[in-house]
N, C-alpha and C positions, 0 to 999 in steps of 0.2 A: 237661927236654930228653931228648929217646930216646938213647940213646949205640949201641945196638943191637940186634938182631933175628935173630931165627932161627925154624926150626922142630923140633918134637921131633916126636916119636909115641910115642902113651901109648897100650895096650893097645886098639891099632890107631885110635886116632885121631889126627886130625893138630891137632899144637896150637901154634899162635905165639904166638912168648915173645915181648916187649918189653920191655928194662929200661930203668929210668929213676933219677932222681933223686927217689925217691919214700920212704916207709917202711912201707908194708905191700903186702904181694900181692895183685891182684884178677883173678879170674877172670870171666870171661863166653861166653857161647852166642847169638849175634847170628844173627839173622833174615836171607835167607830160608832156609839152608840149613843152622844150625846151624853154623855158624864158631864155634871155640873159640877166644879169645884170653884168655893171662894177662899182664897187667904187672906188671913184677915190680922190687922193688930192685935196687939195682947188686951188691947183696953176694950175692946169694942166688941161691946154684947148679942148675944142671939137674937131679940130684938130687930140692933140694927142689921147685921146680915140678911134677917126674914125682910126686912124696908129694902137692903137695896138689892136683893133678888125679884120682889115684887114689883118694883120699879123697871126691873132689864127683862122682866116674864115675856114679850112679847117677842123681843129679840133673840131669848134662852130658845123659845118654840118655833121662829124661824132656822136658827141654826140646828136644832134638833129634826125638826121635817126635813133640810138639807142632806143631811149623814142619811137619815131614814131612805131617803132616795137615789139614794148613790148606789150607783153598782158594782155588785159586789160577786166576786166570783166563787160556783161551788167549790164545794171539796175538793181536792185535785185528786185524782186516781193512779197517773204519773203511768196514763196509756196510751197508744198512738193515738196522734189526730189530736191531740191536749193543749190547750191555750197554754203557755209561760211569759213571760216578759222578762225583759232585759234592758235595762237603759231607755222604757217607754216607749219599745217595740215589741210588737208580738210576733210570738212563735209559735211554731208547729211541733208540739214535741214527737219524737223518732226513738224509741226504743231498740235496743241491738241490746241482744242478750249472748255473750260469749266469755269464755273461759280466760279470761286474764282481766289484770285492775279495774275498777270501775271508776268511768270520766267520762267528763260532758264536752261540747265540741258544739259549734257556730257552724252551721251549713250556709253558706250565702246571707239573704236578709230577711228568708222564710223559716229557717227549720233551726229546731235545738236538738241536738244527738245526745241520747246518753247511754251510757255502755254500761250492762250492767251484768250481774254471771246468771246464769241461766236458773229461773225460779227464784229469781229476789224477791220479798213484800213490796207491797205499795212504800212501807215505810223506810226500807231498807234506799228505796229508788228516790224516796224522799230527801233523805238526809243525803245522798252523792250528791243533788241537783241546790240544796242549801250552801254547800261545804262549799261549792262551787260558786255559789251566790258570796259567799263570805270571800274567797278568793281575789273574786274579781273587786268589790268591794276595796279588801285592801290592799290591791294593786291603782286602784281610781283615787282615794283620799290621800296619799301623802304629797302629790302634784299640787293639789287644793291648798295641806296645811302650808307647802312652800309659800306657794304663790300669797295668800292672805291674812297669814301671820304678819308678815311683809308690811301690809297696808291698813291692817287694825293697830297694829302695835304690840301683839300680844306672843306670847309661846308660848305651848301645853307643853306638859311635863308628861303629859300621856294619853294616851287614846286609843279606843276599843269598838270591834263590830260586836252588838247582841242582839237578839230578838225582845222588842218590845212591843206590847199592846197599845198602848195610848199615847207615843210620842213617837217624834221621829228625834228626835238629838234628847239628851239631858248634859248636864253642865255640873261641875263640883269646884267653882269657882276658889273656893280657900286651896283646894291641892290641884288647881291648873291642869282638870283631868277633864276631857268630853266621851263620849259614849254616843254613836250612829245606830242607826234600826236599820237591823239585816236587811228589810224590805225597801230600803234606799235603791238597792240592785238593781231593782225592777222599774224606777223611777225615771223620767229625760233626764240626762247629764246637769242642766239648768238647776232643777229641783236639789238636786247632792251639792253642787255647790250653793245654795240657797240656805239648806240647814249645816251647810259645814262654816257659812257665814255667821248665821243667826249664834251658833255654840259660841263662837272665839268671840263675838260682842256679849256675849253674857258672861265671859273671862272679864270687862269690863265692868257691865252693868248689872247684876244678878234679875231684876226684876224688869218687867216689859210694863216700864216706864216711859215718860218724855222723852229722858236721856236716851234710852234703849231705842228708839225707833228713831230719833234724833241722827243716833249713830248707825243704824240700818239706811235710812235714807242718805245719810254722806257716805259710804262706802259701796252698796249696793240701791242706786235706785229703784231698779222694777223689781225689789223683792216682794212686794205684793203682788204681781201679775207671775210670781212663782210660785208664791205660797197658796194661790188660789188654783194653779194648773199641778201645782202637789196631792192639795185636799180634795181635787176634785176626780181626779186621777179611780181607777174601779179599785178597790178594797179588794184584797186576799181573803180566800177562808181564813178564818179562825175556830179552833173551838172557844167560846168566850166562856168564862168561869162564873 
């Protein structure tokens, strides 16, 4: 359980602390913008976080020049000719504007249709082609929880598509609940079942510990040559807050 939270700054960058009821310190550089976050034990002082962030600075500023470089795509306008993705494919988005429901539709392995009424917003065109993104979503993950509930040893008690900023899966290991990032949709099929692995091992292990990678590496071995063609993958707009 978090007991508390702050922020420091370590040789100009800004780094939140989290302590917990845990026993070792883990640092991280989360995606898109290089967010540094350490958790840390209840005992262990500001002090030593500012030591062993200064210690990983050079690593911290690799990993942050990486995100800084990645590409990343503009705002979507949701008008013809429009880059989308789907399963790590790109498409051509195709606009049809008519008088009845609004729905998206797979043209061959070029084009994405969307139907929308005549004089819709950018945003209005937005949310059909999400709803749609959520759709397909969770028609792809319950194959997955079949299939590697099976071979982790694990059941969730639930599980949910939302949009997130800074993760692609979270975990609520006490109530056997996971949580996917809409943006999965858009991802190669490898990658979805990469982070629908990684969740049910942390039904296991909460922390990306020994154990934790111990049990990624016997169940899924090339989950690093996933997780690297995930992160590496071009970033969606955001508006970032």
């Amino acid at each position: 359980m978090t007991t508390s939270q702050r922020h420091l700054s370590v040789s100009g960058i800004a780094v939140e602390v989290v302590r917990k009821d845990i026993k070792n310190l883990h640092l991280g550089v989360y995606p898109p913008n290089g967010r540094v976050r350490v958790a840390a034990p209840l005992v262990v002082s500001d002090e030593a976080v500012r030591l062993a962030v200064i210690d990983k600075l050079s690593w911290i500023k690799r990993q942050r020049a990486r995100f800084a470089a990645q590409p990343r795509q503009s705002e979507r306008e949701m008008v013809n000719g429009e880059s989308h993705y789907f399963l790590g494919r790109r498409y051509r988005l195709r606009v049809h504007e008519q008088e009845a429901p609004a729905r998206v539709a797979l043209r061959g392995v070029a084009s994405l249709d969307l139907f929308v009424r005549p004089g819709s917003p950018t945003e209005a065109r937005e949310t059909v082609l999400l709803n749609w993104y959520r759709e397909q979503l969770k028609a792809l993950i319950p194959p997955l929880l079949d299939k590697w509930q099976a071979v982790v040893g694990v059941r969730v008690s639930a599980w949910g598509v939302k949009k997130m900023k800074t993760k692609w899966g979270s975990c609520t290991p006490s109530a056997g609940r996971i949580w996917l990032n809409l943006e999965l949709a858009k991802k190669p099929a490898p990658c979805l079942e990469y982070i629908v692995v990684h969740e049910l091992v942390h039904l296991l292990e909460r922390h990306h510990s020994e154990r934790f990678t111990a049990l990624m590496d016997r169940h899924l071995p090339d989950w690093r040559s996933r997780r690297d063609r995930l992160n590496a993958g071009t970033l969606g707009h955001e508006r970032w807050e």
